[in-house]
MIKEVO-114085 format. One line per 8 residues: for each residue x, y negated, z of C-alpha. Coordinates in Angstrom, 3 decimals. Layout:
! MIKEVO-114085
X:Y:Z  ...
//
This chain:
! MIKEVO-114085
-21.915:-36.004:16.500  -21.682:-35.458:19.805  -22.472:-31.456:21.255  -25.219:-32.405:23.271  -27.257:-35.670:24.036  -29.048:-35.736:27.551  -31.821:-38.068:28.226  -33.141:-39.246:31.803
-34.266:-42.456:33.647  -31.808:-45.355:33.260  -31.732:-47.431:36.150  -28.569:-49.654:36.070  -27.777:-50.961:33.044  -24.304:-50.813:31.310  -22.081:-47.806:29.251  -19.414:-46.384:30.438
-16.922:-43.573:28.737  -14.851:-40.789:31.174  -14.140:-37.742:31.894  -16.800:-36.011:34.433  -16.776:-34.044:37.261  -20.066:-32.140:38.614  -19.935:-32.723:42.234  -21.166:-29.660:43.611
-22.252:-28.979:47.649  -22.353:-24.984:48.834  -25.221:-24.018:46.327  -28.293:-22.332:48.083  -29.044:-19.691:45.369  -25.679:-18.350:44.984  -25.156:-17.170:48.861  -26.736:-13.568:49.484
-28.138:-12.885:52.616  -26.133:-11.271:55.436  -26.966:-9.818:58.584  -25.095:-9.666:61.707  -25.155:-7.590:64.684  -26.425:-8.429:68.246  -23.319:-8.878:69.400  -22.573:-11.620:66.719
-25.640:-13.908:67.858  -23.954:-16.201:70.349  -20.679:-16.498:67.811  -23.142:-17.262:64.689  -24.921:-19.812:67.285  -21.550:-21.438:68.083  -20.351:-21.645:64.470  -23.764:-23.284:63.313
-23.363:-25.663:66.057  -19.629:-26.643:65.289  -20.614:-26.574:61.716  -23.518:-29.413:62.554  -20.892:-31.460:64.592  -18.685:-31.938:61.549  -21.616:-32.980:59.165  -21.908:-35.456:61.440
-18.956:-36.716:62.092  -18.320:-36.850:58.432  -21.464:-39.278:58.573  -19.856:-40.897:61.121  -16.415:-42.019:58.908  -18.415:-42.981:56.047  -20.066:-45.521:58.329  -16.666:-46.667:59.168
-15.474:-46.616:56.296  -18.725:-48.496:54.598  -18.074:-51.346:51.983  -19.190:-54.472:52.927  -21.335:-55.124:49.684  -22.951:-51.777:50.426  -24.031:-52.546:53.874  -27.867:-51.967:52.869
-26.882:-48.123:52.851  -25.388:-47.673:56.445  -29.575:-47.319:57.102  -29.320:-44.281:54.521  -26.224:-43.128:56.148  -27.350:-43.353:60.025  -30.771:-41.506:58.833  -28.924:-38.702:57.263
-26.345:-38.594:60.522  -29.401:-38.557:62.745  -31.079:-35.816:60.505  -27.813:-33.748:61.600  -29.972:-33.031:65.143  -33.500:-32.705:63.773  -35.011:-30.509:66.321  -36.796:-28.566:63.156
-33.491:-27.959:61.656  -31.675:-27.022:64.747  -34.209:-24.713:66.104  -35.674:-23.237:62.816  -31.933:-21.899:62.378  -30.849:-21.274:65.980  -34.332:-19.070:65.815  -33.647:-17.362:62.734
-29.734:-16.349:63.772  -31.359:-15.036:67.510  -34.666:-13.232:66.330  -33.953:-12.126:62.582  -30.444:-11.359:63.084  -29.158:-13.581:59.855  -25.776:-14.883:59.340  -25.404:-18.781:59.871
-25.121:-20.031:56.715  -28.104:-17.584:55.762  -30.345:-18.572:58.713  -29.630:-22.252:57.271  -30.429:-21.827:54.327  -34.198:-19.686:55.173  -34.647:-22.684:57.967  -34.613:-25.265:54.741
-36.610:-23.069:52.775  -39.215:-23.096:55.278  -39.418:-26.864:55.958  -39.395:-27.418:52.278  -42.415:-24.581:52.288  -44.284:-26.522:55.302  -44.722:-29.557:53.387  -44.855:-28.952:49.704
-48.664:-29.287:49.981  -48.379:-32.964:51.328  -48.232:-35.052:47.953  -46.651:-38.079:50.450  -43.719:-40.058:49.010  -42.345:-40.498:52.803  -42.324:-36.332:53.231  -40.944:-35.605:50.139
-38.143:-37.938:50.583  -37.497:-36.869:54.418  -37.221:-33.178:52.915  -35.362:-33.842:49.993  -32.699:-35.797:52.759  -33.240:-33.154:54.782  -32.114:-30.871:52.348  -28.540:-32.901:51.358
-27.899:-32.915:55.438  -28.660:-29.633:54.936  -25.646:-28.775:52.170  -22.779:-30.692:54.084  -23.525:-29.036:56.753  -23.777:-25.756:54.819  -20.236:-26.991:53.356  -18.677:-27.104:56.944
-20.215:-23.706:57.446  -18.602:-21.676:54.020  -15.309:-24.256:53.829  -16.442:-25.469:50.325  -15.148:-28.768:49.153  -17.661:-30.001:46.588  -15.184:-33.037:45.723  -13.293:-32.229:42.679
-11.334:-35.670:42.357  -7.945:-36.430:41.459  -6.390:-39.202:43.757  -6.518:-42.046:41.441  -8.322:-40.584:38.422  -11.613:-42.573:37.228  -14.212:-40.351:36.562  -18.135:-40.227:35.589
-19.455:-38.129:38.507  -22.408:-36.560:38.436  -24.504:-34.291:40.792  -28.007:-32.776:41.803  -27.824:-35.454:43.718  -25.978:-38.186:45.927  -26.435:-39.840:49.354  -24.383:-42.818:49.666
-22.182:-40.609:51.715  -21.045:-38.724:49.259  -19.577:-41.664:47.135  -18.408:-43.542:50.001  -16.455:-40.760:50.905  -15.038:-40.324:47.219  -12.916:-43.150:45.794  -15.473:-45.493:44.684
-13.094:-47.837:42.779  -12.907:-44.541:40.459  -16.729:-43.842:39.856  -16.930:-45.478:36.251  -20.588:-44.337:36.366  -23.226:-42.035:38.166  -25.963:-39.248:36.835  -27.958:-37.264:38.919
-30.391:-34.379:37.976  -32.626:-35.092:40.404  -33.558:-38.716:41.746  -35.984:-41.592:40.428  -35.626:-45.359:40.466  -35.611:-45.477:43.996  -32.872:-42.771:44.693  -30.114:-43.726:46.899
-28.188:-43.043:43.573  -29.797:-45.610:41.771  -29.561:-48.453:44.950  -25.686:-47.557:45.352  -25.319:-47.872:41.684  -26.728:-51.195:41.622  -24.923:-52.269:44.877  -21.747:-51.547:42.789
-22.105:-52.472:39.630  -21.790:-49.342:37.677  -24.238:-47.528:34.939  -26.288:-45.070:36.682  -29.059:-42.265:34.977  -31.056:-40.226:37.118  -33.744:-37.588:36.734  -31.625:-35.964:33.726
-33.430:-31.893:33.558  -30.140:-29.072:32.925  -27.867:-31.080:33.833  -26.193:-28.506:36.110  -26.591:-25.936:33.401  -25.041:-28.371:30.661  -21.766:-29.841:32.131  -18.812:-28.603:32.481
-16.042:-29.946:34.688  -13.475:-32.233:32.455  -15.543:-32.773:29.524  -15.463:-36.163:28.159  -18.933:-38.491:28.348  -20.637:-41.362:27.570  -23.043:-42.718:29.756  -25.876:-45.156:28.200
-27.353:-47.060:31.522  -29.358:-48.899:29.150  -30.993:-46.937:27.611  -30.801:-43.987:29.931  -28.563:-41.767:27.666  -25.526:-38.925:28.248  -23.592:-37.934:25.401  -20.873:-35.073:25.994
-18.215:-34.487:24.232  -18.573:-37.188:21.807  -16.654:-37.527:18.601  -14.523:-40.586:18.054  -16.269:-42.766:16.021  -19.215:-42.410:18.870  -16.722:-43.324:21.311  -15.721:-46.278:19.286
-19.109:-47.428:18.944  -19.703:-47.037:22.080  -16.554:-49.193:23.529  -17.755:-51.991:21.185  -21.369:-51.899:23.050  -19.667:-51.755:26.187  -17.670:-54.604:25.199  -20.418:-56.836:23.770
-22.701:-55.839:27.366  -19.910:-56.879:29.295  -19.846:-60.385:27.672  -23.129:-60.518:27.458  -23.075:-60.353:31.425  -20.399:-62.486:31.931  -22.259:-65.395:29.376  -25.424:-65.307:31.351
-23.700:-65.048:35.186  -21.701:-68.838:33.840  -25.420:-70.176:33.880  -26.701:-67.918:36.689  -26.568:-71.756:39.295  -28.231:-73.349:36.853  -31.746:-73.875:37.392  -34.270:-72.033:35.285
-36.183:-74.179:32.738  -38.645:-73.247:30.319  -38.091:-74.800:26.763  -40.835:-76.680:26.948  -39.811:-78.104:30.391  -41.516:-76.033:33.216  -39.339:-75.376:36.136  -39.813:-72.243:37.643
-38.063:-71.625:41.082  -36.083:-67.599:40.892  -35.312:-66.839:44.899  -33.984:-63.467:46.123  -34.871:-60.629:47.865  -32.549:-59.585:50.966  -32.716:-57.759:53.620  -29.590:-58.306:55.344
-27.677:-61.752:56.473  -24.308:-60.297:54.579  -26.692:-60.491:51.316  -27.195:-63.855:51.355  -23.557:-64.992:49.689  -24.053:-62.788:46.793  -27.639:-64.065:45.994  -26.080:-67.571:46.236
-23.796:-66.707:44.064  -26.219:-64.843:41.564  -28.049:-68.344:41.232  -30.629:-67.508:43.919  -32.592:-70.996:44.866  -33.499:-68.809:48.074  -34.922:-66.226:50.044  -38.108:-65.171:48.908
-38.245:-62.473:50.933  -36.979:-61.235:53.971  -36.763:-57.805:54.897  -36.871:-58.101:58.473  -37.375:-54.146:59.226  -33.846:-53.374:57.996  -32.935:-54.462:61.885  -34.858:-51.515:62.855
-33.414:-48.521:60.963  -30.420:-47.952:61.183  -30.187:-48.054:65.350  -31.385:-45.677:67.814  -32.176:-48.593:70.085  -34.972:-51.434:70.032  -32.994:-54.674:69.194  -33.655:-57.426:71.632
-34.891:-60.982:70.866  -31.724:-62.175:71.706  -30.306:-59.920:68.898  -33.128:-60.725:66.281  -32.979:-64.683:66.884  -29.046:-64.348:65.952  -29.823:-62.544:62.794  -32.487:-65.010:61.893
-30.980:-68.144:62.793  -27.341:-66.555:60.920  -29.682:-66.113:57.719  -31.189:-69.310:58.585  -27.510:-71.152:58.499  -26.049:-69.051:55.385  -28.654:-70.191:53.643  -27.230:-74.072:53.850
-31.183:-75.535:53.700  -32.487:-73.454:50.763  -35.758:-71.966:52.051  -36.397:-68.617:53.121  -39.653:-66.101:53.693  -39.518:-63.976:56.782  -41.850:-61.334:56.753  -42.690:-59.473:59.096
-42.002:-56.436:61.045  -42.919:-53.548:56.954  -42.481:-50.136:59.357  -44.202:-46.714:58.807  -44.627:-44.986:55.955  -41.273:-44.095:54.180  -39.701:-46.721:56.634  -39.326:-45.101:60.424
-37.496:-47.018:62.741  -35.262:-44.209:65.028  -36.179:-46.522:68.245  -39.913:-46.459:68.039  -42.564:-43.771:68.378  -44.098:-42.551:65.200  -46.917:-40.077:65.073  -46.811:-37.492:62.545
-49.290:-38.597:59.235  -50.488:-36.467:56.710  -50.656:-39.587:54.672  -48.463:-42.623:55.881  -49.034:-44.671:52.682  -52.531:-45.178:53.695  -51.615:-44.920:57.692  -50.414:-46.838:60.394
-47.875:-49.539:58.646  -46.889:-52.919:58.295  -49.435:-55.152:59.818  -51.445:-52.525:61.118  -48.438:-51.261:62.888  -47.810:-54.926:64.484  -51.243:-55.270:65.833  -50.899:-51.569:67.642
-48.036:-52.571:69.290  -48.700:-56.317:70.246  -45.703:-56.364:72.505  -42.955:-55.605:69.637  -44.761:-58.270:67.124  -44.608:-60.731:69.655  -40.899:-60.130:70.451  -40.604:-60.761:66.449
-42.109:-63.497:66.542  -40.409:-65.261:69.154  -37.269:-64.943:67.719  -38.685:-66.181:64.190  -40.306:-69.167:65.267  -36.834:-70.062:67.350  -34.484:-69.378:64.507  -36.681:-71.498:62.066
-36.964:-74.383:64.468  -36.046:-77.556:61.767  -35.536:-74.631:58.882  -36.962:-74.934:55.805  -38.738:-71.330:56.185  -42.321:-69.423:55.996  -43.532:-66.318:57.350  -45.355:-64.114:55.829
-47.284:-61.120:56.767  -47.346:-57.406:54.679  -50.243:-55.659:53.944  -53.253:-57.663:55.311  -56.687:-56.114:53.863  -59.140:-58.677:55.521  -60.105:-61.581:57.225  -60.221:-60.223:60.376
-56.908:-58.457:60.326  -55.228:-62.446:59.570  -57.258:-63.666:62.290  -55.771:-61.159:64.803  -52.482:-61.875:63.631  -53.378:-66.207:63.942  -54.129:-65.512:66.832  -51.157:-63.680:68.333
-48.579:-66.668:66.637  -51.013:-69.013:68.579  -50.772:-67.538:72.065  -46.602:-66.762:71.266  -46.939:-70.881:70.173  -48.241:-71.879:73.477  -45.723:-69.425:75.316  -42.934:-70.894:73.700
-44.354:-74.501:74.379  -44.961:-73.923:78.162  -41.332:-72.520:78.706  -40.061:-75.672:76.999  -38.473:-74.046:74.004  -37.719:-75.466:70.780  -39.789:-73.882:68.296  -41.342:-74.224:64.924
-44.586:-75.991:64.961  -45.931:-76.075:61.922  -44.398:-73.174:60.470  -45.779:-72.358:56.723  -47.091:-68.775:56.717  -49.017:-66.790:54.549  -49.914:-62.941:53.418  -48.741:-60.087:51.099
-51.283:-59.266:48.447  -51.220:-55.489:47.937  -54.491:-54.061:48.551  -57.343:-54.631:45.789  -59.361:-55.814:49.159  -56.823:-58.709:49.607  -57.687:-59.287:45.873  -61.225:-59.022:46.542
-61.293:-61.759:49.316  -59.055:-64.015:48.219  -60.883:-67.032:48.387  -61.616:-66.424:51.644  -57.933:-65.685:53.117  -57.098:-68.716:50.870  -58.793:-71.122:53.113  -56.628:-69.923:56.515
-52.953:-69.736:54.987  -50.548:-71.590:53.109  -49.253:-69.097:50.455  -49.836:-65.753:48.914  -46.808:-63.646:47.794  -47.548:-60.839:45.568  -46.043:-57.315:46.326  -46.171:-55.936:42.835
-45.257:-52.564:43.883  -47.978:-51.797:46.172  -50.448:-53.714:44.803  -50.079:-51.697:41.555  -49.307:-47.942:43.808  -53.098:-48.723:45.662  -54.940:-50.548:42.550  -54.273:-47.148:40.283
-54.132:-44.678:43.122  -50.942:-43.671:41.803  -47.855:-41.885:43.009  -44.956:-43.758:41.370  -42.371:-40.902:42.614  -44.506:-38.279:42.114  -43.326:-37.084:38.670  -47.145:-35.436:37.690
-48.205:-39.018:37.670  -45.699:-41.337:37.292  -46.471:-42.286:34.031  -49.468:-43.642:34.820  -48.100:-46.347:37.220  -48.168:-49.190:34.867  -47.437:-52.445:36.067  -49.417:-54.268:33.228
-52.392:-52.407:33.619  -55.236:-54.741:32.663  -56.792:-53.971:36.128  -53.360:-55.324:37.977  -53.617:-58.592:35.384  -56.909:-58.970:36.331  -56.247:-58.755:39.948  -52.817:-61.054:39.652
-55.143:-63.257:37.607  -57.862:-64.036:40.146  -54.903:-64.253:43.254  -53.842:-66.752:41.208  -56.571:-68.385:39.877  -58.017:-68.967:43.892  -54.471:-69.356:45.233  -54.594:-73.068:42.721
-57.899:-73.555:43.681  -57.484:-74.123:46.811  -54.075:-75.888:46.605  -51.372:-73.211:47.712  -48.607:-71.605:45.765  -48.051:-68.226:44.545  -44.662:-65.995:44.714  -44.211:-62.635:43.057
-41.449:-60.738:45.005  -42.109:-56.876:43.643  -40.328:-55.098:40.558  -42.343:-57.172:38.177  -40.229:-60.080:39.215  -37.506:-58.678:37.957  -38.508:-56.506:34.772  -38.280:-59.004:31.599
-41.379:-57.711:29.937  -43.248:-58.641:33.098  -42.018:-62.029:33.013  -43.438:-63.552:30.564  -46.597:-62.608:31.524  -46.060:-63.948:35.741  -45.353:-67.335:33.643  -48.660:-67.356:31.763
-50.942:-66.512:35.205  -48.857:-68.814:35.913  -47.325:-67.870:38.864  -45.083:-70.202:41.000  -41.896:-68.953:42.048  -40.437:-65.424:41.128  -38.403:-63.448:43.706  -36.055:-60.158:43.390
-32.499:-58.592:43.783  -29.175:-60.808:43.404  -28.459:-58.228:40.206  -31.571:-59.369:38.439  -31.494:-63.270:38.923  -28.513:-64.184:35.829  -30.793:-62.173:32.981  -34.125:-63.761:34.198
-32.977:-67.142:34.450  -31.498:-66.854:30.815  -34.909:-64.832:29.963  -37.138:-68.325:31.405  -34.604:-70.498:29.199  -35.625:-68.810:26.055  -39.163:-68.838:26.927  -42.213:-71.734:26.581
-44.818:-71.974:29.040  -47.792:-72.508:26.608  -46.520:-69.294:24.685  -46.965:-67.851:27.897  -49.909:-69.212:28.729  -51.597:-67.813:25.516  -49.882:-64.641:25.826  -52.166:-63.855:28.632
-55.181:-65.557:27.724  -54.863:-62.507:25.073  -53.987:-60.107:27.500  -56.966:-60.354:29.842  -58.978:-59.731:26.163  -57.462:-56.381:26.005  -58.940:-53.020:27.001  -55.738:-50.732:27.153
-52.238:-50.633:28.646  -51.374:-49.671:25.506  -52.367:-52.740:23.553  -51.172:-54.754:26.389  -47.702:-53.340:26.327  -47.832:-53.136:22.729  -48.791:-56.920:22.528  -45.897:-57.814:25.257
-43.212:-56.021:23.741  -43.690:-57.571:20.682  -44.102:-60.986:22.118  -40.435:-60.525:23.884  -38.681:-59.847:20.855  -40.208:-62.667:18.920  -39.477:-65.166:21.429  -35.893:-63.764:22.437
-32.635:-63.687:20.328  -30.815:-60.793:19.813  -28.208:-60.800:22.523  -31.168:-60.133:24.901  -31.909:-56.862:23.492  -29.584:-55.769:26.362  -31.467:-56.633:28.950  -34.690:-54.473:27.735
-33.443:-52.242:25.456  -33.469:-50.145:28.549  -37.386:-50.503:28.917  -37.802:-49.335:25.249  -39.993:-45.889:26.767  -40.975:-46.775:29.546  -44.306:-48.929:28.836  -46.501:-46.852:26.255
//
């Protein structure tokens, strides 16, 4: 058996077998802190600052050098290039070297330990990401500074590489077509390591406690992306087991992707319509090609991140009218400008918030700066001129809130009208349900748009008050809640009432013990990332719509996550055959 069997959060599926390497920056605890003379300051200064000039030109070449099916990370990248000058940083060292008379790479490392002191109080997932980036900028440029290279890779060897943690940076700048698989210590299922993972097709477990203490450099592994699983140094017959899973996974991916452009029929004849979630134009192919009917929605913020300058309507009706065209006449969901909170555009003026989640975001954000939503807007309702598209807007909480915003498309309407441009007209747009008020007044928003798409994420995050990436509470950010059924339930319920449709485009969409149950609200049309859309469409195949139906007529009985997870999970494997055990064998902890 094998010597030791590590367990963390699996999140992308598949098994892989390799030798690993620990891919180690300049660790913190081990340097000792030096003092330097007077004298020394200026030299100290001078080496901090060449040091910070070669973290960022190392950002720099993995920009260049960026795959194009990992374009979604060049945001990550840039962010971590730009955190290379952030003033804290700079000063908080340059101040420590000058007044306390510390070495460089010591006056680094106190300047981190400060910022990470400053906000350990705020329980914010947008300042406890910033400081954990903070903190990798922080060790390349602490590499530069000691002349540490944390890669340990052969040229040419494939290996399983894991790590405290990894910004796309680091495995751009390794050989990615020899990363059989990834593990990180730290990380959740929103870590860069997790995305990149995903973007490439490899098994990936994060969140894996000792790690660091438990590897050792060349030891032979086994990484279990299902079910979130690292064996080292495992004995044969493991091995062999192993191979045959990875073997039967592989063909189970390559039977479902031959039916991926087929379109996704219940057994009992219920078409439901399984669109995809993008946020670039270069992502469009590859949902095609996963079996994507369309866009359900449309990241349009991703234009904003990763440049230091505002992009002009010029720029934004290309994009739009390019995703517009690659899209050949399937349909496609714009929203709107999603900024604030953990997503700050470099280009536009954010004010410091102790808590952005509940801050200035999204919609709000739109309506404080009029001029930038109507910019949007412009180039939206140009691009979609004869397109087969919607708009929809993120985080509305009332009536009044969509009236501003009817109001704005109105005047922008008329603008466009008088300067004899051709526009959309009659544009279909609708809101993001992911406040329990939008819940609450449903029936009244209901009567002044044309859809509701549910943001599953959110809506769950601000109906439990609950952290997701905050590990103290992240178990109790249940997505089948009987509150969040409830509240899908009665967006549903009005939604039909008054003649509109319903999409689901958050993490429920994708998650195949969720499914079943968006099919018994019953929801209209389901919408997530390219990876997910060959397993769900096999998952609708093997499903009927009255089973569904009943399922949740059940459901909304029950008192408990518990029972309702209990009740799901069961349902799943009664209704699925066994080569679907693959596809949520992975979920097998996560729901009790």
């Amino acid at each position: 058996m094998a010597q030791n069997i590590l367990h963390g959060i699996p999140i992308s599926g598949g098994i892989a077998i390799g030798k690993l390497i620990y891919m180690q920056h300049q660790d913190m605890d081990e340097l000792s802190t030096s003092y330097i003379p007077y004298s020394e300051i200026s030299r100290e200064q001078n080496r901090f600052a060449a040091a910070v000039a070669e973290a960022e030109q190392s950002f720099e070449r993995a920009l260049a050098s960026l795959p194009d099916h990992l374009v979604n990370e060049g945001d990550v990248i840039y962010m971590h290039k730009m955190l290379c000058r952030d003033p804290k940083l700079i000063d908080n060292t340059n101040a420590n070297i000058e007044l306390k008379l510390l070495s460089a790479e010591s006056a680094l490392q106190r300047a981190l330990e400060e910022i990470a002191r400053e906000f350990a109080e705020i329980e914010d997932d947008f300042f406890r990401e910033t400081v954990n980036d903070l903190h990798l900028v922080g060790e390349r440029i602490m590499d530069k500074l000691t002349g540490k290279d944390p890669y340990n890779l052969k040229e040419g060897e494939p290996v399983i590489l894991m790590a405290r943690d990894l910004s796309p940076a680091d495995t751009i700048e390794l050989s990615l077509d020899n990363v059989l698989a990834m593990v990180t210590e730290d990380g959740g299922k929103t870590s860069h390591a997790g995305i990149l993972a995903r973007s490439m097709g490899i098994p990936a477990v994060v969140g894996v406690v000792g790690l660091g203490l438990t590897v050792r450099m060349g030891d032979t592994a086994i990484v279990d992306g299902l079910k979130g699983t690292i064996l080292l140094n495992p004995t044969e017959e493991e091995k062999a087991r192993y191979t045959e899973s990875a073997q039967e996974y592989e063909r189970y991916k390559e039977k479902i992707s031959q039916k991926c452009l087929d379109v996704a029929e219940t057994l009992d004849g219920h078409r439901v319509e399984v669109m995809a979630n993008v946020g670039w134009v270069e992502e469009i192919p590859k949902a095609t090609l996963a079996g994507a009917e369309g866009v359900g929605l449309y990241r349009t913020e991703y234009a904003f991140l990763n440049r230091t300058s505002m992009p002009t309507e010029a720029e934004l009706f290309k994009e739009y009218s390019d995703a517009v065209q690659a899209l050949e006449g399937k349909s496609v969901c714009f929203r709107t400008l999603d900024l604030g909170s953990d997503k700050q555009a470099p280009a536009l003026e954010h004010q410091p918030e102790a808590n952005p989640a509940l801050g200035l975001r999204a919609t709000r954000y739109c309506l404080r700066h009029p001029q930038l939503f109507r910019a949007q807007l412009r180039a939206l309702l140009r691009a979609c001129a004869g397109a087969h598209a919607s708009l929809m807007f993120p985080l509305v909480a009332d009536l009044t809130e969509l009236r501003k915003i009817a109001h704005i498309v109105s005047e922008v309407r008329q603008e466009l009208a008088d300067q004899k441009e051709i526009f959309a007209r009659d544009i279909s747009m609708g809101v993001m349900v992911e406040l329990p008020s939008t819940v609450i007044l449903a029936d009244a928003l209901a009567e002044e748009i044309d859809f509701f798409s549910i943001g599953t994420n959110d809506l769950t995050q601000y109906t439990l008050g609950v952290d997701r990436a905050n590990a103290q509470v992240s178990h109790l950010y249940q997505p089948l809640h009987p509150t969040v059924l409830h509240s899908i339930r009665r967006v549903v319920d009005v939604a039909h009432q008054s003649g509109i449709p319903v999409n689901v485009c958050g993490e429920m969409a994708a998650d195949p013990y969720c499914l079943p149950v968006l099919l018994g609200m019953p929801v209209d049309t389901v919408s997530m990332s390219s990876q997910a859309i060959p397993g769900i469409k096999s998952l609708i195949r093997q499903l009927s719509l009255e089973e569904c139906l009943e399922l949740v007529r059940d459901l909304l009985k029950a008192n408990t996550t518990s029972r309702v997870n209990r009740m799901v999970r069961e349902f799943v494997y009664s209704k699925t055959k066994g080569e679907m055990a693959f596809h949520f064998s992975h979920l097998d902890g996560g729901y009790e």
